[in-house]
C-alpha positions as CSV (number, residue, x, y, z in Angstrom):
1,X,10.1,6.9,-1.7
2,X,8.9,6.6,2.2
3,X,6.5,3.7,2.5
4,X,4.0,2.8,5.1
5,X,1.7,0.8,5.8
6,X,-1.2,1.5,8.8
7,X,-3.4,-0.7,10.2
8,X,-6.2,1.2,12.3
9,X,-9.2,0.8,13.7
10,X,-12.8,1.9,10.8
11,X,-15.5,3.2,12.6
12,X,-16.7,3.2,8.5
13,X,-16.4,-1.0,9.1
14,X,-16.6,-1.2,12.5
15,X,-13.2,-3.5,12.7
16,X,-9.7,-3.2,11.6
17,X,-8.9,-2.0,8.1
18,X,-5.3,-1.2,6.3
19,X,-4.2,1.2,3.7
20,X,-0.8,1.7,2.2
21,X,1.2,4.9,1.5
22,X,4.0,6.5,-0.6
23,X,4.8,9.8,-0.5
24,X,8.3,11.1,-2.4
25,X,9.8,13.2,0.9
26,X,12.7,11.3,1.3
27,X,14.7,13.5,-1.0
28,X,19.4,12.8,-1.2
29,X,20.5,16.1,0.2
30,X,23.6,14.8,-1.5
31,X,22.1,15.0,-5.0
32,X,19.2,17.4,-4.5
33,X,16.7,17.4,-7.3
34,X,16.7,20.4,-9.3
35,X,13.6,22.9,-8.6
36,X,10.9,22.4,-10.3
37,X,7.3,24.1,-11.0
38,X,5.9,20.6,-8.9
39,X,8.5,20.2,-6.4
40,X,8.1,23.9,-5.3
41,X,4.4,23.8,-4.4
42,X,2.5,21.7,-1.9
43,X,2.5,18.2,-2.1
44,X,-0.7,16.6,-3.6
45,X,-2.7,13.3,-3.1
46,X,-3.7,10.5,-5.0
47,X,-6.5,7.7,-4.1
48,X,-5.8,5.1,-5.9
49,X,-7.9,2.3,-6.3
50,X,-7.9,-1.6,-6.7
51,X,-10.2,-3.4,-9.6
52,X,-12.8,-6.6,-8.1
53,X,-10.6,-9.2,-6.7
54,X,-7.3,-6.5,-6.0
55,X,-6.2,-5.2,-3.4
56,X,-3.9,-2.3,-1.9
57,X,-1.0,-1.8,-4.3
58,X,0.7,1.6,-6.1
59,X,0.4,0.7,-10.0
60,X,1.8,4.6,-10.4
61,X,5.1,4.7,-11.6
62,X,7.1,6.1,-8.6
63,X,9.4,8.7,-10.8
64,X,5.9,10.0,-11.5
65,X,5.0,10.9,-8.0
66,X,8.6,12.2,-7.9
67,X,8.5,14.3,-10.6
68,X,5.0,15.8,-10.0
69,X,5.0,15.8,-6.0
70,X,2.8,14.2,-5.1
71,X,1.6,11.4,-2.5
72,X,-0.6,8.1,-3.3
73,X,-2.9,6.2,-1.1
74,X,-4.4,3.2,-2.1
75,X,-6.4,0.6,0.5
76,X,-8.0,-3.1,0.6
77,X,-11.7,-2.1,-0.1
78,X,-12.4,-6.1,-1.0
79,X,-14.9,-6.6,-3.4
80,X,-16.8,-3.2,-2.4
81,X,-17.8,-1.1,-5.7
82,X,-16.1,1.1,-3.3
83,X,-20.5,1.7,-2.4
84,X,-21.8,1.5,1.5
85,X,-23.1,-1.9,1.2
86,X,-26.4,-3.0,3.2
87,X,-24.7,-4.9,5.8
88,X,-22.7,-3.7,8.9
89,X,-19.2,-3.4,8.1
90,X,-19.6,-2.8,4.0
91,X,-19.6,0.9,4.1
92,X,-16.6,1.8,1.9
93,X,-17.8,4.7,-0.1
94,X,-17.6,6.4,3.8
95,X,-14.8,4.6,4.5
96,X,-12.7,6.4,1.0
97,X,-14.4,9.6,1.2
98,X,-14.7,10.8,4.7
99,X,-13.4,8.5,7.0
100,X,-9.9,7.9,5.1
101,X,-9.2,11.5,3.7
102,X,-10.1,12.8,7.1
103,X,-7.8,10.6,8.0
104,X,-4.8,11.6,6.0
105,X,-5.5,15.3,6.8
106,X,-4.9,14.5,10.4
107,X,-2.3,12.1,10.5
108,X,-0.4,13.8,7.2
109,X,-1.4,17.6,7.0
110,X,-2.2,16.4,3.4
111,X,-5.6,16.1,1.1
112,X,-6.8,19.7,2.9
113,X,-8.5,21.0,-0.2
114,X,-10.1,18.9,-3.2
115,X,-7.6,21.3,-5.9
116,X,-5.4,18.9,-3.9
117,X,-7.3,15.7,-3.6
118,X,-7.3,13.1,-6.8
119,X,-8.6,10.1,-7.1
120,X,-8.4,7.1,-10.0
121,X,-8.9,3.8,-10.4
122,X,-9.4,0.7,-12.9
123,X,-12.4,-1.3,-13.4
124,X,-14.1,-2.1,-10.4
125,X,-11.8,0.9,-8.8
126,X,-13.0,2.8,-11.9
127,X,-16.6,2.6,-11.2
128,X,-15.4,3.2,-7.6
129,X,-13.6,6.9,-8.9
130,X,-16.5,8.0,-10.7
131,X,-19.1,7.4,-8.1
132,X,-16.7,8.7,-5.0
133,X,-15.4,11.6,-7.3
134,X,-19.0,12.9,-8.4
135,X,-20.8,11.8,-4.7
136,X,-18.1,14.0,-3.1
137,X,-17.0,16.7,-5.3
138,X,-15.9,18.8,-1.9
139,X,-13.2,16.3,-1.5
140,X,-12.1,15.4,-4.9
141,X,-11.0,17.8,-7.3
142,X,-9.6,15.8,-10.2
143,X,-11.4,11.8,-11.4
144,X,-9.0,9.4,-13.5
145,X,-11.4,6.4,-14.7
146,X,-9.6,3.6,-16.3
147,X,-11.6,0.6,-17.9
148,X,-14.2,1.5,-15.9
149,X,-16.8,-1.4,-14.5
150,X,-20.1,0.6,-15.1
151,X,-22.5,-2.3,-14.8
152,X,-25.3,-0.3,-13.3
153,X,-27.8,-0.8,-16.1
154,X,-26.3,-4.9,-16.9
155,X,-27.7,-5.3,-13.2
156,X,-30.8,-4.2,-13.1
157,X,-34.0,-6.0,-13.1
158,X,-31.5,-9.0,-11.6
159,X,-33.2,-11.7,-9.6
160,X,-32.4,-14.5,-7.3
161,X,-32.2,-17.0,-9.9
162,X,-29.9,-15.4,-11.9
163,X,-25.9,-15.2,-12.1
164,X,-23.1,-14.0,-14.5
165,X,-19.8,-14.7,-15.0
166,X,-18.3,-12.5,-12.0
167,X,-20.9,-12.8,-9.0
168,X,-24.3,-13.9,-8.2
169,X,-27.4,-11.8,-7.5
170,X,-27.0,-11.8,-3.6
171,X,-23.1,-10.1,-4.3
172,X,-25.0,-7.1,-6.6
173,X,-27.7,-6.8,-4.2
174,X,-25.3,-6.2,-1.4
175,X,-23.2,-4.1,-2.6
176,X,-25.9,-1.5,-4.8
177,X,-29.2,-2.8,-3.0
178,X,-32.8,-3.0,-4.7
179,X,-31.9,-3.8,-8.0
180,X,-35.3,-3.3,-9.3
181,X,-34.5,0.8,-8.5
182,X,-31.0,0.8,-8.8
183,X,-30.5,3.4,-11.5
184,X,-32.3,5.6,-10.6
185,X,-30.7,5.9,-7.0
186,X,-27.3,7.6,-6.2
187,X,-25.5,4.8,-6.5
188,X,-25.9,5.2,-10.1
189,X,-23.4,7.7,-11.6
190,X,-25.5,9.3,-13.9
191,X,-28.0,9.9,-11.0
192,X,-25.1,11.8,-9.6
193,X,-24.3,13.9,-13.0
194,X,-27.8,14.8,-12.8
195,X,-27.7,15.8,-9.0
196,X,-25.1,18.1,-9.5
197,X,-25.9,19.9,-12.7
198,X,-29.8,20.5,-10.6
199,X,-27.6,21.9,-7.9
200,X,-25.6,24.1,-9.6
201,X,-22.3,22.5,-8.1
202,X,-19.1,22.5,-9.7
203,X,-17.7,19.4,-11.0
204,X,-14.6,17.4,-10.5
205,X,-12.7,17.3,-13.5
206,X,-13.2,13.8,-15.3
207,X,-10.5,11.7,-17.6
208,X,-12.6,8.3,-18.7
209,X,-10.0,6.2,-20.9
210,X,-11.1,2.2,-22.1
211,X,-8.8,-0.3,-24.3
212,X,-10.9,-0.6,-27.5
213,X,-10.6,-4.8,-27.0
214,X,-12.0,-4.7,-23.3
215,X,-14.9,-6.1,-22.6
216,X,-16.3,-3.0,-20.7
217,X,-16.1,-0.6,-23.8
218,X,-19.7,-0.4,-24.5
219,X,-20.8,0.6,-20.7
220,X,-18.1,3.0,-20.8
221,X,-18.7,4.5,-24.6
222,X,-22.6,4.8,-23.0
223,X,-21.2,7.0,-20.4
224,X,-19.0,8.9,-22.5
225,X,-22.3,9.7,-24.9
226,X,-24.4,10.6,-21.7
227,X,-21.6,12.9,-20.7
228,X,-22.0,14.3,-23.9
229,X,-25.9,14.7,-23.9
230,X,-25.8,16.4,-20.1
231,X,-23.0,18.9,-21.9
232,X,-20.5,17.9,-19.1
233,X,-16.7,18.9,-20.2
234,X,-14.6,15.7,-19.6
235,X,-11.7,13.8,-21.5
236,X,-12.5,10.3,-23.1
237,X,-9.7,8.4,-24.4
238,X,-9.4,4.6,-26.4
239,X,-7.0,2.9,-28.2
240,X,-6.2,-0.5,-28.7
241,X,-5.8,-2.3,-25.4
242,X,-7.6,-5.1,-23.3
243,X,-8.3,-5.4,-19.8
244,X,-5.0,-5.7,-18.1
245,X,-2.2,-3.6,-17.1
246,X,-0.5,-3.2,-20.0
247,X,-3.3,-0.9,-21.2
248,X,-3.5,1.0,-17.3
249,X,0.1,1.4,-17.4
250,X,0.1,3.2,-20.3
251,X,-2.7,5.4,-19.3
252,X,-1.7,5.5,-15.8
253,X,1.0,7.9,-16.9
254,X,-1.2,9.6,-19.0
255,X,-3.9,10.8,-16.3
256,X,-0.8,11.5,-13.9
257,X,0.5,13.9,-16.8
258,X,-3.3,15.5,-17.2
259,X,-4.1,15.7,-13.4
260,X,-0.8,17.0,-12.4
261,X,1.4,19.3,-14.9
């Protein structure tokens, strides 16, 4: 598996930013692998992204990206929502969508079409799939949402005065703005949903899986039933499971098997 790591200048942050990268093109000419369906068509790409508090890291098991071709690319998008927060240097959703895979097609000759372009996540990173996914379906074909943080409607109404657990009202404001209107902007996936059905634009195919133990399960059994009640095809998977890796190793394979065989 090559490796790299780049460090480059964000016009998206306006300062330095990193992401990592594996990509399976290092095959043993001394022990070729046999041809397969996967290793005879174009490589692919996979976004992967990092829950609150994470950072860049490939939780994808690499005999997967072997076995199904295909590269990952996962950067440090701090504590982001992966949403173009209101202050200078907090733009991440342009930073993923345009600014990164841009960048990839350049430097890489990969991520040219979204049939080509997947993205997933876990919590935070989740929420961060979803929103990216359905805000630029030109870019991303395929949406893998694992124990997904979709807080919008916890948040709203917050004020000043109050906090939770994870962050205080000046963190949520940054990051999704008015909180008084923030579902019904576009930071709000279901805003999006609704957007595109209006439109008539096709959407990314969506896999939505949540460990039944987790403490996100409601949000993301609401989503699942809105899905539903806008007649949007997607997959929705729980089992037993908790928030940790345990569970999004076991369904990390799973999404690789449904987005790539």
């Amino acid at each position: 598996m090559a490796t790299f790591k780049i460090d480059y200048f964000s016009n998206a942050l306006h300062r330095m930013a990193s992401f990592e990268m594996w990509i399976p093109n290092d095959v043993r000419t001394d022990v070729p692998p046999e041809p397969t369906p996967y290793n005879q068509r174009p490589m692919k790409t996979l976004f992967v992204l990092h829950g609150y508090t994470g950072k860049a890291e490939n939780w994808i098991p690499a005999e997967l990206q072997t076995q199904y071709n295909f590269a990952v690319v996962s950067l440090n998008a701090e504590n982001s929502f992966y949403l173009d927060g209101l202050s200078t240097g907090h733009a991440f959703e342009t930073l993923v969508a345009i600014e990164l895979v841009d960048y990839i097609r350049k430097t890489f000759g990969l991520a040219m079409r979204p049939e080509d372009t997947y993205i997933t996540g876990l919590s935070m990173g989740g929420f961060g799939a979803i929103h990216t996914g359905l805000a630029h379906p030109d870019r991303f074909g395929k949406i893998g949402a694992m124990s997904s943080a979709l807080i919008i409607h916890q948040i709203a109404k917050m004020t000043p005065e109050i906090d939770n657990p994870v962050a205080n009202y000046y963190y949520y404001h940054e990051c999704f703005g008015d909180l008084d209107t923030v579902e019904e902007r576009d930071c709000n996936p279901e805003v999006l949903v609704k957007k595109l059905k209006s439109q008539g634009v096709p959407f990314p195919e969506l896999y939505l899986c949540c460990g039944t133990e987790d403490f996100l399960i409601e949000p993301n059994r609401a989503f699942h039933r809105f899905l539903e009640d806008e007649h949007v095809p997607h997959e929705y998977h729980e089992s037993p499971g908790q928030h940790d890796m345990v569970f999004w190793q076991e369904y990390a394979r799973k999404i690789v098997a449904w987005m790539f065989a």
